[in-house]
PAKOLVO-596541 format. One record per residue (C-alpha): residue in three letters; chain; x, z, y. Coordinates in steps of 0.001 Angstrom, whole numbers, always signed. Each point is the difference from the previous one (the first is absolute). Layout:
BEGIN
PT_ALA_A_X_Z_Y
...
REM end
This chain:
BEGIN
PT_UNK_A_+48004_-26268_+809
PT_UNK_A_+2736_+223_-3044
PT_UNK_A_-347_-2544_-2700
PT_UNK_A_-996_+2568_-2313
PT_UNK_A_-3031_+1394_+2159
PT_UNK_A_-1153_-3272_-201
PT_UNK_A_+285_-506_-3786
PT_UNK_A_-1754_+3413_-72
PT_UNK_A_-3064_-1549_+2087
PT_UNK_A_+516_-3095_-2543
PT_UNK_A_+0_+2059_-3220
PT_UNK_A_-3414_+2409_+1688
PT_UNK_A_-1576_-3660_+1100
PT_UNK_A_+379_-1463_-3663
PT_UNK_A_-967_+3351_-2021
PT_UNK_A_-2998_+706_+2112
PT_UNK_A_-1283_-3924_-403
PT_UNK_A_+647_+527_-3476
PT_UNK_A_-1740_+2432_-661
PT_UNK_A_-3262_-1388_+2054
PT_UNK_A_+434_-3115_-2016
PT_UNK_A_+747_+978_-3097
PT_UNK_A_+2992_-2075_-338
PT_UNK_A_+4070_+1346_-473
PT_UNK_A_+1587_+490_+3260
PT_UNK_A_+3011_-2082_-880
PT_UNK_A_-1731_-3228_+231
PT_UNK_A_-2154_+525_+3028
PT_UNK_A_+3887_+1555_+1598
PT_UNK_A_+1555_-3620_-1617
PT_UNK_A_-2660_-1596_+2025
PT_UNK_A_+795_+1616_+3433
PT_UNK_A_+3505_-929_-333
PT_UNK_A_-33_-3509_-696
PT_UNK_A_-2115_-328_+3167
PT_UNK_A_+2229_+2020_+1620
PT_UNK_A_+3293_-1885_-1288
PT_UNK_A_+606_-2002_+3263
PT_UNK_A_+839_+3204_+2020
PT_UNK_A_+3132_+2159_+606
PT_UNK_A_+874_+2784_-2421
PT_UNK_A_-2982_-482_-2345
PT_UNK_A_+2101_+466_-3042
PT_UNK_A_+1526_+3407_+932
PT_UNK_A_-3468_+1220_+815
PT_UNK_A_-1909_-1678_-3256
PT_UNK_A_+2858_+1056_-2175
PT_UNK_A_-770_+3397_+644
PT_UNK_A_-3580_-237_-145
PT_UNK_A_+376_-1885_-3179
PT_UNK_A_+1736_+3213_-1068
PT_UNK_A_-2561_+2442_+944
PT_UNK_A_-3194_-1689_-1363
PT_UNK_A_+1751_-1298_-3273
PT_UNK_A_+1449_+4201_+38
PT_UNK_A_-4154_+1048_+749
PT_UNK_A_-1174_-2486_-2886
PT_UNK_A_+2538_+1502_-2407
PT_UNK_A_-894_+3374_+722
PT_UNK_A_-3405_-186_+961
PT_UNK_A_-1278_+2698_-2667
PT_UNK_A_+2580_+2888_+915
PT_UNK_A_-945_-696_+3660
PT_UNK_A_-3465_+167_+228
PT_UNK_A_+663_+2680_-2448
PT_UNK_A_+2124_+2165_+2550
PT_UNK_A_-2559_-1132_+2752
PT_UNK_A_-3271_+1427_-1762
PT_UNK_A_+2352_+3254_-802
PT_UNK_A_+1049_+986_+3117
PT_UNK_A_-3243_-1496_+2203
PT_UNK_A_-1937_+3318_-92
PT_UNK_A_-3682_-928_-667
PT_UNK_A_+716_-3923_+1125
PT_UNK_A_-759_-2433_-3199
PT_UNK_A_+2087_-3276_+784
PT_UNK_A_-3418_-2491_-196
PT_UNK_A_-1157_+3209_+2944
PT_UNK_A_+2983_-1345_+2566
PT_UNK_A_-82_-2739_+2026
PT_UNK_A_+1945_-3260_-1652
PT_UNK_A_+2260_-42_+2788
PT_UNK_A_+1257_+3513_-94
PT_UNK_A_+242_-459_-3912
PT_UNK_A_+2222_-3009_+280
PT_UNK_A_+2074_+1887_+2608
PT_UNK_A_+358_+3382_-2345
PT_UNK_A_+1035_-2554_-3000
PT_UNK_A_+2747_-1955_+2162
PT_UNK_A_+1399_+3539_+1264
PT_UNK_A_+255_+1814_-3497
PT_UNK_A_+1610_-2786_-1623
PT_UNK_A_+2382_-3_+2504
PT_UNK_A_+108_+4005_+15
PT_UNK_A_+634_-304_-3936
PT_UNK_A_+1440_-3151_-734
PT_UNK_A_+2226_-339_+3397
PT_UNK_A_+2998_+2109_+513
PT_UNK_A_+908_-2075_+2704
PT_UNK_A_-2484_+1010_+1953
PT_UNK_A_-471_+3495_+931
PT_UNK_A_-3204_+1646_-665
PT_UNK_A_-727_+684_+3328
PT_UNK_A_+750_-3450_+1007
PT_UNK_A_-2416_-1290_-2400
PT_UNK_A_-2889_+2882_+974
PT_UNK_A_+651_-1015_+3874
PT_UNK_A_-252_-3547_-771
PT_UNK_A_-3570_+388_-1998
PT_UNK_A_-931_+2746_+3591
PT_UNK_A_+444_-3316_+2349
PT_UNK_A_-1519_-2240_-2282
PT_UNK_A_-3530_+1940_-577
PT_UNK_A_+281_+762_+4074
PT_UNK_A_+351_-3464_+462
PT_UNK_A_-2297_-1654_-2533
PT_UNK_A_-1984_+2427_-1533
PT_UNK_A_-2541_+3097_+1302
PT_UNK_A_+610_+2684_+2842
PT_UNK_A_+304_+2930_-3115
PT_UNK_A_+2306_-2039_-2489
PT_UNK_A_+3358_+499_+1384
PT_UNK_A_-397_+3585_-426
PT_UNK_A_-1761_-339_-3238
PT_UNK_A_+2855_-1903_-1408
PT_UNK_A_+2465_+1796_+1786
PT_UNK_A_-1339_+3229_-1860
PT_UNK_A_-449_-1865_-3421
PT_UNK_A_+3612_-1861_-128
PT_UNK_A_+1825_+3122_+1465
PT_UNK_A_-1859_+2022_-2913
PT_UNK_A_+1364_-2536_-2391
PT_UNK_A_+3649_-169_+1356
PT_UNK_A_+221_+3675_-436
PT_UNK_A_-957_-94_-3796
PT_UNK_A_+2104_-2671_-546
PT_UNK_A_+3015_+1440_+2049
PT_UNK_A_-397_+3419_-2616
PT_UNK_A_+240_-1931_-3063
REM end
């Protein structure tokens, strides 16, 4: 698994605990990593989660704002907390990111609901971040 796949799972981990808790997502990430310190590689992979949930704070408005567009009859407080801290990581990194490739960043939100979340999500978010990507690829 590539460092950044893992900051990914970081950045989902901290946003959706956040968001449960009521707390910002940076200190509950700032947390994980100093418990994490004593292990290989933590600073490539918490760098870049760093990145994303700092990126999702900044632009939490015109996210959710794109994800209650483009969700076709789903309210946001309607989806699960896990798939709505997945579709927040991916379209920061599908708007904020052009280092990452938008399809990179839809197939890394796929494999994280089919890991983590329910047996309809990865399509769900496959459909809502492929919508997205396309309107954001046109402008």
């Amino acid at each position: 698994m590539s460092a950044r796949t893992k900051a990914r799972k970081r950045a989902v981990d901290a946003v959706f605990a956040a968001d449960l808790r009521k707390i910002s997502p940076i200190i509950l990430l700032n947390e994980v990593a100093e418990l994490a310190a004593d292990r290989q590689n933590q600073e490539a992979i918490f760098g870049y989660a760093r990145e994303i949930v700092q990126g999702v704070i900044d632009s939490h408005d015109e996210i959710d704002d794109l994800l209650e567009t483009y969700s076709q009859g789903w309210a946001l407080d309607r989806m699960p907390n896990l798939d709505r801290a997945i579709l927040r990581v991916a379209v920061w990194e599908i708007l904020h990111n052009a280092e990452v490739p938008n399809g990179v960043a839809i197939n890394e939100a796929v494999d994280l609901a089919k890991e983590l979340s329910t047996d309809d999500s990865g399509s769900f978010i496959n459909g809502l971040l492929s919508r997205i990507a396309s309107t954001q690829a046109a402008n």
